[in-house]
C-alpha positions in Angstrom: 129.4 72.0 68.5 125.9 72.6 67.0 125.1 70.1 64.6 122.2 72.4 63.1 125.2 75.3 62.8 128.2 73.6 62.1 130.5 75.4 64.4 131.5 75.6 68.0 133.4 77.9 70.0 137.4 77.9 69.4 140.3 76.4 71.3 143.1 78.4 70.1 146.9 79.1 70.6 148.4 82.7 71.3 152.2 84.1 71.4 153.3 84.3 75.5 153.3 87.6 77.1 156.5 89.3 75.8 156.7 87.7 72.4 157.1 91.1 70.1 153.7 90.9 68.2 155.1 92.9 65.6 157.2 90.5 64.3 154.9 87.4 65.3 152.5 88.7 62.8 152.5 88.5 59.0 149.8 88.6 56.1 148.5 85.6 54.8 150.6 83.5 52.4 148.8 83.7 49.8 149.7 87.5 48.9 152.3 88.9 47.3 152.5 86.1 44.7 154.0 88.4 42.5 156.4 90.0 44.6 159.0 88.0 46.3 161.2 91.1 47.5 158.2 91.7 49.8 158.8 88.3 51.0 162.2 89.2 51.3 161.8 92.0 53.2 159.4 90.6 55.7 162.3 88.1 56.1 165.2 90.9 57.0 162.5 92.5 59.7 161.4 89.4 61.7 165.1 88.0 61.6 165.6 85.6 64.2 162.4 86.6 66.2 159.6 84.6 66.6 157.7 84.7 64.1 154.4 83.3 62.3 156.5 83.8 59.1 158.2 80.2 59.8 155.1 78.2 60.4 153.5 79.3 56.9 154.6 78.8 53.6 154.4 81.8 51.5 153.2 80.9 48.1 155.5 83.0 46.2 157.8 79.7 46.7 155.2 77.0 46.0 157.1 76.4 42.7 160.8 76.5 44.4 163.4 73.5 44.2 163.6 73.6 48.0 159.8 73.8 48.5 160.5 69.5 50.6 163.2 71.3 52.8 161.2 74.2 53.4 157.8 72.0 54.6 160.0 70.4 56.9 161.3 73.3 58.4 158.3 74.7 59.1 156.6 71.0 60.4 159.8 71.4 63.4 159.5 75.1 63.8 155.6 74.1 65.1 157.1 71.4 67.3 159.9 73.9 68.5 157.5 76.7 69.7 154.9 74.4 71.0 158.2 72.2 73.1 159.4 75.6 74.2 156.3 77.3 75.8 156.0 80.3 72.9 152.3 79.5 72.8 149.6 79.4 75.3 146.3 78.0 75.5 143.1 80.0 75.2 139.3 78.5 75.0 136.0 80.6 74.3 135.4 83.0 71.3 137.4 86.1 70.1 136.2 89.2 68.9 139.0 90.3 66.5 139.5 94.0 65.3 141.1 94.7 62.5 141.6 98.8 62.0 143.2 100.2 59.3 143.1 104.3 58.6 139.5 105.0 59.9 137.7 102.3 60.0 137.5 99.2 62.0 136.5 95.6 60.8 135.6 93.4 63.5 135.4 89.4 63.5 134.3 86.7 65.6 137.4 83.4 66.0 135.4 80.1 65.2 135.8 76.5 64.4 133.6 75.2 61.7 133.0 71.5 61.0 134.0 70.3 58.0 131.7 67.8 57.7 129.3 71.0 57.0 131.6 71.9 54.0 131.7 71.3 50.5 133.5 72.8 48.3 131.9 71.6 45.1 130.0 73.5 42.6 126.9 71.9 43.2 127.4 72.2 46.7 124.3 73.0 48.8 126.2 72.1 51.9 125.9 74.6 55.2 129.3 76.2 54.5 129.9 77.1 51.1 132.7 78.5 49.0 132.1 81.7 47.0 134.3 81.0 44.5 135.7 77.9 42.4 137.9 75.9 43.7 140.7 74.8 41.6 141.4 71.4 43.1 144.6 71.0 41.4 145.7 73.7 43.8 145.5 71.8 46.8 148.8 69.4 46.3 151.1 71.6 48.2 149.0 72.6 50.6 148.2 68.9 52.0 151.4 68.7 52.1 152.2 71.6 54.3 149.2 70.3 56.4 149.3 67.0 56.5 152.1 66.5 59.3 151.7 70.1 61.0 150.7 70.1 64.6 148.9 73.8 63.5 147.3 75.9 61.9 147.5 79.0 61.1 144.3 80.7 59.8 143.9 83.7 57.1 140.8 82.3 56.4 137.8 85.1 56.6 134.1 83.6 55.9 131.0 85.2 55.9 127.9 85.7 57.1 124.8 87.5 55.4 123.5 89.2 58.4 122.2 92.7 57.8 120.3 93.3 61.3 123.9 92.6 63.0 122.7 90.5 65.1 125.8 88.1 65.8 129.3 90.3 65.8 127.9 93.7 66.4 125.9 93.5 69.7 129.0 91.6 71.3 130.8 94.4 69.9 129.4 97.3 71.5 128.9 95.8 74.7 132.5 94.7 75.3 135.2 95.4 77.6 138.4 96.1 75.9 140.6 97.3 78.4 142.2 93.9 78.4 143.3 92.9 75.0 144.2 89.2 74.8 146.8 90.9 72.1 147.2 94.2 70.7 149.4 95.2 67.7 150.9 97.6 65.1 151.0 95.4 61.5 154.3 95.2 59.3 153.9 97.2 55.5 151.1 99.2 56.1 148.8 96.7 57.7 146.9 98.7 59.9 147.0 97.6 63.9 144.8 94.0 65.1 143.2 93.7 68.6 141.6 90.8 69.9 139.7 90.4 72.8 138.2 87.5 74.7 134.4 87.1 75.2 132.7 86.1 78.0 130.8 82.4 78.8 127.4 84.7 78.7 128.5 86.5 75.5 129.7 83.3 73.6 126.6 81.8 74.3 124.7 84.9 73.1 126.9 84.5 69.8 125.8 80.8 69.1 122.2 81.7 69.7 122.5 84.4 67.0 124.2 82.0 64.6 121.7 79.4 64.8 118.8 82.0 64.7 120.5 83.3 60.8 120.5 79.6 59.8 116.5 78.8 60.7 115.6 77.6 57.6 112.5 79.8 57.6 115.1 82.8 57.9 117.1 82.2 55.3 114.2 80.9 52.7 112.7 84.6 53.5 116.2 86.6 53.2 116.8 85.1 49.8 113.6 83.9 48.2 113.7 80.6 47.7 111.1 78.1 47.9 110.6 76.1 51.2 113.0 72.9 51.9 116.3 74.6 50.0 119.3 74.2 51.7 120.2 77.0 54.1 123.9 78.5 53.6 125.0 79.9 56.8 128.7 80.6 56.3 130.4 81.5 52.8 134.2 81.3 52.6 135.0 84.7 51.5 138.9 84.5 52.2 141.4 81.7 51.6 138.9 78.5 50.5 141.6 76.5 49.0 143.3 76.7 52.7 140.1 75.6 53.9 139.5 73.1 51.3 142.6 71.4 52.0 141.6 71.3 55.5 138.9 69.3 54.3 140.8 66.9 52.2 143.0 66.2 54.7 140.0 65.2 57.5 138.3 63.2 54.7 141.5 61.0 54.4 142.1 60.9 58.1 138.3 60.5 59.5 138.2 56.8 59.3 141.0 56.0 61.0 141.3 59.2 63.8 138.0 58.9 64.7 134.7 62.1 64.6 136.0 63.6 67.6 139.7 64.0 66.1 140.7 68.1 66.3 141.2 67.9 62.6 137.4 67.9 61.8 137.1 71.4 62.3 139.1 74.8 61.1 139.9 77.7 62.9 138.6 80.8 60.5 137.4 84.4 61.4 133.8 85.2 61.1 132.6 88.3 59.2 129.3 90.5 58.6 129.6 90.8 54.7 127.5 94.0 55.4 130.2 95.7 57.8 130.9 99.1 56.6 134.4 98.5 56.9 134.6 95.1 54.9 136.1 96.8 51.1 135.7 94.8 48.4 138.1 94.5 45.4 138.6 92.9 42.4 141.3 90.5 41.9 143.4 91.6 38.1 145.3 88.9 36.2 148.2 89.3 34.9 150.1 87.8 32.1 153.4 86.8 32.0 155.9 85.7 28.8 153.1 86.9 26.4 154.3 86.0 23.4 151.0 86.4 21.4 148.9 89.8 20.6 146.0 90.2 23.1 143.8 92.5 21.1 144.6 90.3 17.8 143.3 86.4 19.9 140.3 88.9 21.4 139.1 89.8 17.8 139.8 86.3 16.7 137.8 84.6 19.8 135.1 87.3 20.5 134.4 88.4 17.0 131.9 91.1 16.0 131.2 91.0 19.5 133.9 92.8 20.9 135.4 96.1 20.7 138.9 97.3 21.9 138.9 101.5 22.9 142.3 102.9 23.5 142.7 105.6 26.3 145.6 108.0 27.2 145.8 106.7 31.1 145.4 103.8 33.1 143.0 105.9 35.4 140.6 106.8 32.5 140.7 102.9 31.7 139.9 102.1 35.6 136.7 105.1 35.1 135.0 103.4 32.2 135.8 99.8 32.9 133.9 100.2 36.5 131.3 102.8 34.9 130.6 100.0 32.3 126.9 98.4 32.6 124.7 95.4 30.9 124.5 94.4 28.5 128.0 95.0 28.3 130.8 93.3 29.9 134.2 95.4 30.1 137.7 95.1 31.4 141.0 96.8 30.8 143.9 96.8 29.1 147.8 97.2 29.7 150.6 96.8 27.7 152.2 95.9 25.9 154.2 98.9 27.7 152.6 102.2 28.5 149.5 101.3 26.9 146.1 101.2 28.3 142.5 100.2 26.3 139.0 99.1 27.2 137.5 96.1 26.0 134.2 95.8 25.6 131.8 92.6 24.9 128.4 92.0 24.4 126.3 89.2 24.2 129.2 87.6 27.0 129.4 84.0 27.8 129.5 84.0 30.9 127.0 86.1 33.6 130.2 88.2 34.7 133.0 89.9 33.3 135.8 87.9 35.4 134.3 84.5 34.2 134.4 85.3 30.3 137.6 86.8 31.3 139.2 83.8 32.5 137.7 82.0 30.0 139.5 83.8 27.6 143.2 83.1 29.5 142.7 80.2 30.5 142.4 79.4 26.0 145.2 82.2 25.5 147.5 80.4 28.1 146.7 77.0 26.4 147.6 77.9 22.9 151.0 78.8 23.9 150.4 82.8 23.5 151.4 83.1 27.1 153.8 81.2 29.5 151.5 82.0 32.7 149.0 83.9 34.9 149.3 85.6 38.3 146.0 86.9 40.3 146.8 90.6 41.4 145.7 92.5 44.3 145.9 96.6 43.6 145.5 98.7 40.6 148.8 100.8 41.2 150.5 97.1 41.3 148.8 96.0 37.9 149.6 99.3 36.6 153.3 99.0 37.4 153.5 95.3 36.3 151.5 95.1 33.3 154.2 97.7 31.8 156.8 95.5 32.5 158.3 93.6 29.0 156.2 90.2 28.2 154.0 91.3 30.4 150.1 92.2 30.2 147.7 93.5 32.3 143.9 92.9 32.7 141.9 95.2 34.8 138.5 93.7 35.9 136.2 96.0 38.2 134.8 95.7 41.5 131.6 93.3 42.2 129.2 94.7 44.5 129.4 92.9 47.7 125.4 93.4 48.3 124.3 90.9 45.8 127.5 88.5 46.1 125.8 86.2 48.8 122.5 85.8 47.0 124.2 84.7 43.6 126.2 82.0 45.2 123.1 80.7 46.7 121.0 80.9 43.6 123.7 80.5 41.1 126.6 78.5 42.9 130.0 79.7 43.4 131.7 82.9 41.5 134.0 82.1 38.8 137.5 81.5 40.8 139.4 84.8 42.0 136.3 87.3 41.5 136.7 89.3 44.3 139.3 90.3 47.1 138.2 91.4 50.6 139.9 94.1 50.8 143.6 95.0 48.8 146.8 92.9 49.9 147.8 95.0 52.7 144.2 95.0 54.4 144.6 91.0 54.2 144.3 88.6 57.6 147.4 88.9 59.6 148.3 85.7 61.3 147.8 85.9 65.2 145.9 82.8 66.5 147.0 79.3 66.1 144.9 76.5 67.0 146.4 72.5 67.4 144.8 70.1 64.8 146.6 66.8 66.1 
């Protein structure tokens, strides 16, 4: 492990030859929140197969009377496979590639330090989040983690490195006629491949890393005055996983000792400037809206805002992304087949999603509303926010160029800002690594 980088190369767990891949692999459990017949349907394909669908806890169910039984199940499902031989060791990077129609997102399988992380909004640590984290969130998830012998990562973090010069010449100079595993994805996922790298090649890898986080580097990439704290890796993907990862070591530290496996988190590395890496706006929706929307917007955004009905949700998407400063604009569904703009100027907040939330968070809290749900899609949003007592909000895309440089000069987003990618194009669940 580099102290200077805050990583080191991974010791990971993979399914045995024969294990059917197909069914070993599953999207990350924090999709789909919405939709438990997905969940449901995941279920009736895996069946009794092995499967990385009983060592996670979808999140569709955090809320669920049996949410005790179902930890525990999962806790003696790890012990299970790992007793039985359904996992076998692998050390030394992975180059993962994730392909999906035409294009191909490749990663790099790491284990950062979490005594490099902090997810606070003043953080200035090495590894930052990009967006708030909602520490109120992390309750079920420590449990989940706290006993597990595993963990399964859908964590994807980035790094701000447009030469390529860490994932991409590893890339092109690799061997991939021996896949360390190689598989079609469930519901549209696209196929995974990942590939182990050689002694020379990992080496070349943590060379590269520590190279992007020279202080000199990364004072000239963003403009910052000499002696502020470089930011090397920025949780793009599943920070309140990785955030309960690091609630969990700062409990245990004193007692297990630096050197324990829990100091450290098995994520996938990613070039934020990959062509293939899509990002996309995360919606919210509303459910058991009792209150009018457009009557508490008036009321809380006065002269400021204005409300501009359109005949489709597609001419709503158009303007809503077409929208520029000084204006801040998101859309509106429902109540039914209904569909409006709303624009406001002189906004709170620097972005649209943060006056946004601003604004549900208040509705929510004065009863108008029994709830929120973070959306991935807009045909999904569309079909939802239709639904009765239900409402729609359409946010648009933030450009992925500039993301990096505001967290380091601003801090991190306003919570669920952006998506890597829609639900489908999520992290699959492959690699395990042991943290006790």
């Amino acid at each position: 492990m580099h102290a200077s980088t805050g990583f080191r190369l991974p010791h990971l767990c993979l399914p045995r030859p024969g294990i059917d891949l197909a069914k070993w692999a599953v999207v990350a459990c924090d999709q789909y929140t919405a939709e438990p017949e997905y969940w449901q349907r995941v279920e009736r394909e895996v069946g009794d197969a092995p499967s990385t669908l009983q060592l996670i806890f979808p999140e569709v169910y955090l809320g669920a009377a049996d949410a005790p039984a179902r930890i525990a199940r999962i806790q003696a499902t790890m012990r299970r496979y790992l007793a039985e031989g359904l996992l076998v060791d692998h050390d030394g990077a992975v180059l993962v590639e994730r392909r999906i129609g035409t294009h191909t997102r490749r990663g790099l399988m790491l284990e950062l330090d979490l005594e490099h992380y902090d997810f606070s909004a003043s953080s200035t640590s090495l590894i930052r989040p990009t967006e708030g984290t909602i520490v109120e969130r992390l309750a079920p998830r420590i449990e989940v983690r706290r006993e597990a012998e595993l963990e399964l990562p859908h964590i994807l973090v980035l790094i701000d490195d447009p030469q390529g010069s860490v994932i991409e010449p590893v890339a092109a100079q690799h061997d991939r006629s021996r896949p360390l595993y190689d598989t079609a994805l469930m519901s549209g996922g696209g196929r995974v491949g990942g590939h182990a790298l050689t002694a020379g090649q990992g080496a070349q890898v943590e060379r590269a890393l520590q190279a992007l986080a020279e202080p000199r580097a990364f004072e000239a990439r963003y403009a910052v005055p000499a002696g502020t704290p470089p930011m090397l890796f920025a949780v793009g993907d599943g920070n309140h996983s990785l955030a309960t990862a690091r609630a969990i070591w700062q409990q245990a530290k004193a007692t297990v000792g630096l050197q324990h496996p829990s100091r450290y988190a098995l994520v996938e590395v990613v070039n934020i400037h990959d062509p293939a890496l899509a990002f996309e706006p995360i919606h919210r929706l509303l459910f058991g809206v009792r209150g009018d929307v457009r009557q508490a917007l008036a009321q809380g955004f006065g002269a400021r805002v204005r409300i501009h009905d359109v005949a489709t949700a597609e001419a709503m998407r158009q303007r809503v992304q077409a929208a520029a400063a000084p204006l801040q604009a998101f859309g509106l569904i429902g109540p039914g087949a209904r569909f409006a703009v709303v624009e406001i100027g002189d906004a709170p907040s620097s972005l649209a999603v943060g006056t946004l939330q601003a604004f549900v968070d208040d509705f929510i809290a004065r009863g108008s509303a029994e709830q929120v749900d973070y959306v991935h899609g807009d045909d999904v949003l569309e079909r939802l926010g239709q639904q009765p007592g239900q409402i729609g909000l359409q946010l648009a895309t933030v450009a992925k160029s500039e993301l990096l440089k505001r967290v380091v000069l601003e801090g991190p987003l306003p919570r669920k800002t952006f998506s890597m990618g829609e639900a489908h194009e999520k992290r699959f669940y492959i690699e395990a690594r042991r943290i006790r």
